[in-house]
Structure formats: structure tokens, C-alpha cells
C-alpha positions in Angstrom: -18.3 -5.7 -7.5 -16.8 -6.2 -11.2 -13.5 -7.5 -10.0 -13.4 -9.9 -7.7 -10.4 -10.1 -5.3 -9.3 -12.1 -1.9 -7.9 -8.9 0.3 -6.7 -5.6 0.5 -3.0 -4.4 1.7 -2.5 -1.4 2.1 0.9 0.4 2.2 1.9 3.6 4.2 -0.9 4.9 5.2 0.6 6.7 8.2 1.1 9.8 9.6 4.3 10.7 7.9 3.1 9.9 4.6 -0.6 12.0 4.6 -0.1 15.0 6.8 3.0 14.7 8.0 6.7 15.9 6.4 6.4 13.7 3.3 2.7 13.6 3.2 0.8 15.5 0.3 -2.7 17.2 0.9 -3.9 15.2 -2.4 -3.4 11.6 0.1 -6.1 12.1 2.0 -8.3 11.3 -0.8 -6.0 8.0 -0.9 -7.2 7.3 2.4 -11.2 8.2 2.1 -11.1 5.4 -1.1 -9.1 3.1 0.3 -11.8 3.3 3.8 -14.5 3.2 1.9 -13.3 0.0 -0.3 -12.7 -1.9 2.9 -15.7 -0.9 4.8 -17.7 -1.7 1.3 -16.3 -4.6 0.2 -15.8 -6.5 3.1 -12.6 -8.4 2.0 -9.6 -9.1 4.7 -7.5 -5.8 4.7 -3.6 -5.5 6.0 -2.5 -2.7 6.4 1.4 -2.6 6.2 3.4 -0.1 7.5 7.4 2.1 7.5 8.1 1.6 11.3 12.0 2.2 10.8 15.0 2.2 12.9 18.5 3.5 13.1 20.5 2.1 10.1 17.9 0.9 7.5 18.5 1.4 3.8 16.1 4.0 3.3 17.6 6.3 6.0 20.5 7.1 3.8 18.1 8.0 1.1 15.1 9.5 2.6 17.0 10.7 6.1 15.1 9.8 9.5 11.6 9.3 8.8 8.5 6.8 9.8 11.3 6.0 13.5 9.6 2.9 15.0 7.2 3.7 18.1 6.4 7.4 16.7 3.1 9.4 16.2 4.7 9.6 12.5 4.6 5.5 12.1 1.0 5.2 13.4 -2.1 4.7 11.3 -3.9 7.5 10.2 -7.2 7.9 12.5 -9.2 7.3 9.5 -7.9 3.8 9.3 -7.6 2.8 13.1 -10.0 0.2 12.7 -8.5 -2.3 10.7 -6.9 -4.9 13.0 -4.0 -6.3 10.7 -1.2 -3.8 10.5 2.4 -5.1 9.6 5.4 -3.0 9.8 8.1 -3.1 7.4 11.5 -1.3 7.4 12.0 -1.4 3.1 10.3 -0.7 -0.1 8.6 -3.8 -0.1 5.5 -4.9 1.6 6.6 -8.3 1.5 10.7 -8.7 2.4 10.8 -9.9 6.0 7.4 -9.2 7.3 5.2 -12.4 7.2 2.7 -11.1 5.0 3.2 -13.8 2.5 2.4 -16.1 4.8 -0.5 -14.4 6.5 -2.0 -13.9 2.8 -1.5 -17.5 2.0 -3.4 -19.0 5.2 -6.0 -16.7 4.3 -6.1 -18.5 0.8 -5.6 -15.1 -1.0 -4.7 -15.0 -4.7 -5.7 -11.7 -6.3 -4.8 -8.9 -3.9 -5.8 -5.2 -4.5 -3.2 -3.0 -3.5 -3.4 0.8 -1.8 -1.5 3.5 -0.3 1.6 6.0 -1.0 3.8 6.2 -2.5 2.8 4.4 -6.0 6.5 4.9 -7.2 8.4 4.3 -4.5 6.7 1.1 -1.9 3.4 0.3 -3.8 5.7 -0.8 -6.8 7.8 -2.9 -4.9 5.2 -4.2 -3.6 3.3 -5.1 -6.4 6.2 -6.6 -8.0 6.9 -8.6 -4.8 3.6 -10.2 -4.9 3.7 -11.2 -8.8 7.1 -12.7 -8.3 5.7 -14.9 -5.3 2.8 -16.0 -7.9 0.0 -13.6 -6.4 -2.6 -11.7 -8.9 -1.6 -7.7 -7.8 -5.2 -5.2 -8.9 -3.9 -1.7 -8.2 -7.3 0.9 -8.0 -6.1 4.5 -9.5 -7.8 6.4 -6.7 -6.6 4.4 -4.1 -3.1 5.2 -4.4 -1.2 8.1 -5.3 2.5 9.6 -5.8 3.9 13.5 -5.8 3.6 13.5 -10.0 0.3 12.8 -11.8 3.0 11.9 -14.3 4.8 9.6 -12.5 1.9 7.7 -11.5 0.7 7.7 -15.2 4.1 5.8 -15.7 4.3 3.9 -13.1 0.6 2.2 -13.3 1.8 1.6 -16.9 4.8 -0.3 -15.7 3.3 -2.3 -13.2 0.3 -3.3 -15.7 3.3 -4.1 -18.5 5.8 -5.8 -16.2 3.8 -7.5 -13.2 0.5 -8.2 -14.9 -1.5 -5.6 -12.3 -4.6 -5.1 -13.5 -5.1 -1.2 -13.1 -8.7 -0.1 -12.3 -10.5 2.8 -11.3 -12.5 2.9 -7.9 -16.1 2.0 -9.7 -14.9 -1.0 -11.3 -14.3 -3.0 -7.8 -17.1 -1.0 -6.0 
């Protein structure tokens, strides 16, 4: 391993997001790195979730998606394994969740983040974690967005603006 890190958290890998209504043939591949960087590394891995309900900001935005106690808010099978799953009903992996603290207990500093979208709930998340003092590592292959251009930018920002060290999948494996 080249960089060292504490845990993994992984956002939205879920049924709606991979093969379901605003999933993307190219996430798959999201998930077969981000599998193969928790069954290889070892580290602690979270996975946190869109389990919405009736009312939530993102419903006015996005329209029903991710409903709480769905097939669409489930893990993907790939990912069934991993025993920490957090559901959130925002952007961010952090607002109102407890992963803060559950990252904290675990004495975890430098987190890698995953998942979908990297534009949309990986950002937030990243920032989310810098602005509560935690190093964010974001790996290229495991996360994705609709735009190769967009994610371009947007691993750009978060290296400018949070400090997230941007690698590719063979510099942590």
C-alpha cells in the first residue's frame, strides 16, 4: 500500500444509483474497485447510504428516488458483505447520521472515500469530513459521475478546496 489510510466510506452504492433509474452501466466498475479495495486492504469500511422519505430536500430536486425500505435503497449484491451501512437522507455522508462519531471511536483520521455520484454526495462528503478536521483520499476509479468532465472538475476542486488527495486505484493497492 503507498497511501496509508484508517477506513473506507462508501457513498451510494445502491441499487438506484448502479443499475437502477439513475444508475450508469460505467458504476459497476465503481463497485468492482471499491470490493476489491476493501477485501484487499483490510481497513474498516462504511458504507453509507440514500434511504429517503416523503419530504426530504432532494425530492424536490431529484423527484422520488432511493424511498426508505426499497429494493432501490439496498446495497448492491456485490457489496452485501460489509456490515456497517449508514443511511442518510442528504448530500452529505455526514449531516445527521453518526458517522462522525463512529469514525472517531474507531480512531480514524485519513479516510478514502467511494461511490456515486462524485459531483453530487461524494463532494459533500468530502468537504464534510475536511471541515470536521478528517484527512479525505478520494481513488479515481473508485468513484464516478455522468461526465468524465465533470469528474475531471470536480476531483480538481476537492484536491484545491478540501485538501483530498486524489489517487488512482494502484497507488493505495
Amino acid at each position: 500500500m503507498v497511501v496509508d489510510f484508517d477506513a473506507i466510506v462508501s457513498i451510494d452504492l445502491i441499487n438506484e444509483f448502479v443499475t437502477g433509474r439513475l444508475g450508469h452501466p460505467k458504476f459497476e466498475e465503481v463497485v468492482r474497485y471499491t470490493k476489491e479495495l476493501i477485501e484487499k486492504s483490510g481497513k474498516f469500511a462504511v458504507l453509507v447510504q440514500d434511504s429517503h422519505r416523503e419530504g426530504d430536500p432532494e425530492m424536490a430536486v431529484w423527484g422520488r428516488h432511493a424511498m426508505e425500505g426499497t429494493h432501490e435503497s439496498e446495497t448492491v449484491p456485490e457489496l452485501k458483505g460489509v456490515k456497517v451501512v449508514i443511511k442518510k437522507r442528504t448530500y452529505d455522508a455526514f449531516y445527521k447520521t453518526g458517522l462522525d462519531e463512529l469514525l472517531r471511536k474507531r480512531g480514524a483520521k485519513r479516510l478514502v472515500f467511494c461511490g456515486v455520484v462524485t459531483d453530487i454526495c461524494v463532494v459533500h462528503s468530502v468537504a464534510s469530513a475536511f471541515f470536521r478536521g478528517f484527512t479525505p483520499i478520494v481513488v479515481e476509479e473508485c468513484t464516478d459521475t455522468y461526465s468524465p468532465d465533470t469528474k475531471k472538475k470536480v476531483l480538481e476542486y476537492m484536491s484545491k478546496n478540501y485538501g483530498a488527495k486524489v489517487i488512482s486505484f494502484t497507488e493505495i493497492i
